[in-house]
N, C-alpha and C positions, 0 to 999 in steps of 0.2 A: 129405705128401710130404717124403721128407727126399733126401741126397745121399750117395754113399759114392764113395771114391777108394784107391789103393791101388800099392803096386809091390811087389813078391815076387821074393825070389833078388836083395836088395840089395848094392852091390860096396863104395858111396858112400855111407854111410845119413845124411850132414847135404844132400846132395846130393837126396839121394831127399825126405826130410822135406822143404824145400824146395820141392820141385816136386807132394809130395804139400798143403802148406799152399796153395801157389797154386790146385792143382787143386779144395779145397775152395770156397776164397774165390771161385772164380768161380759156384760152384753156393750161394751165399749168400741166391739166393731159396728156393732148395729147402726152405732149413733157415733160416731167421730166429734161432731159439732159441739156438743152441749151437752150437760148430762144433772139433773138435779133432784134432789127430793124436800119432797114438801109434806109438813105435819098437817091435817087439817080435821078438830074433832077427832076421833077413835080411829082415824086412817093412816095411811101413810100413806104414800104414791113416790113414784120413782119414773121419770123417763132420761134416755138417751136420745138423741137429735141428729138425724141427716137433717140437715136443712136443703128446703127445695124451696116454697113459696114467700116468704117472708125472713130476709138473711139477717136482720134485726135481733140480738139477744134479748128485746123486748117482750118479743113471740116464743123465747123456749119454755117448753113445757116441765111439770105441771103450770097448767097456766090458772093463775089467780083472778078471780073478777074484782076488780078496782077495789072493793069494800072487802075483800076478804073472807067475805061467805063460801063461794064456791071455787069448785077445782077441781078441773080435766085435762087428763091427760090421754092420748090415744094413740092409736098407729094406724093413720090413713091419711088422705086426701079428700078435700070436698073439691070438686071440681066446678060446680056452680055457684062456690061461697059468692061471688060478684055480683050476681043474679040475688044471693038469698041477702047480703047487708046489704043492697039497696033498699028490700021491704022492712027492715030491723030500722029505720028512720031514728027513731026514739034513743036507740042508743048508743052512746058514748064513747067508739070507739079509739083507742089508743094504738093499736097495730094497725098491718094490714094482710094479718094473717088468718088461716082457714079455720085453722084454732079459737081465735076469739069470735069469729063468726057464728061457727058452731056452739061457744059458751053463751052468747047472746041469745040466740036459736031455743037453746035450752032452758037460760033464765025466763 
């Protein structure tokens, strides 16, 4: 079980950060592991971390794509990531988590 939090079309973003870090720390059973937030553009994003697949603090979430463009964060499992970065060939990855799978998937 992990936690995610969030605010989008930010006006205030120390403000938002803020209320997105509170909104974590309350969800802190969710996610024992890890817990962060990340500004990105007009958003905020907030996750708390069970870690199950990838116990690396490389992999907690929001997770950042190398360049800093994008950022997801989520509450699931892919259970065929293996299967789907083997056909992702092209790119570059630095975990070996379901999370960056999926950001790849995505990009």
């Amino acid at each position: 079980m992990c936690g995610i939090a969030g605010i989008f079309e930010v006006r205030e973003i120390n403000d938002a950060a803020h209320r997105v870090q509170l909104m974590i720390n309350a969800m802190e059973h969710r996610g024992p592991d890890a817990g962060n937030v990340v500004v990105n553009g007009n958003a905020v994003f907030g996750h708390r971390r069970l870690s199950i697949i990838d116990l690396n603090e490389n992999s907690n979430q929001p997770f950042l794509s190398r360049d800093g463009r994008y950022s997801l964060t989520f509450n699931g499992e892919i259970y065929n990531y293996i299967e789907l970065r083997s056909r992702l060939q092209d790119f570059d990855f630095q975990t070996e988590s379901d999370t960056e799978v999926l950001l790849a998937a995505l990009i």
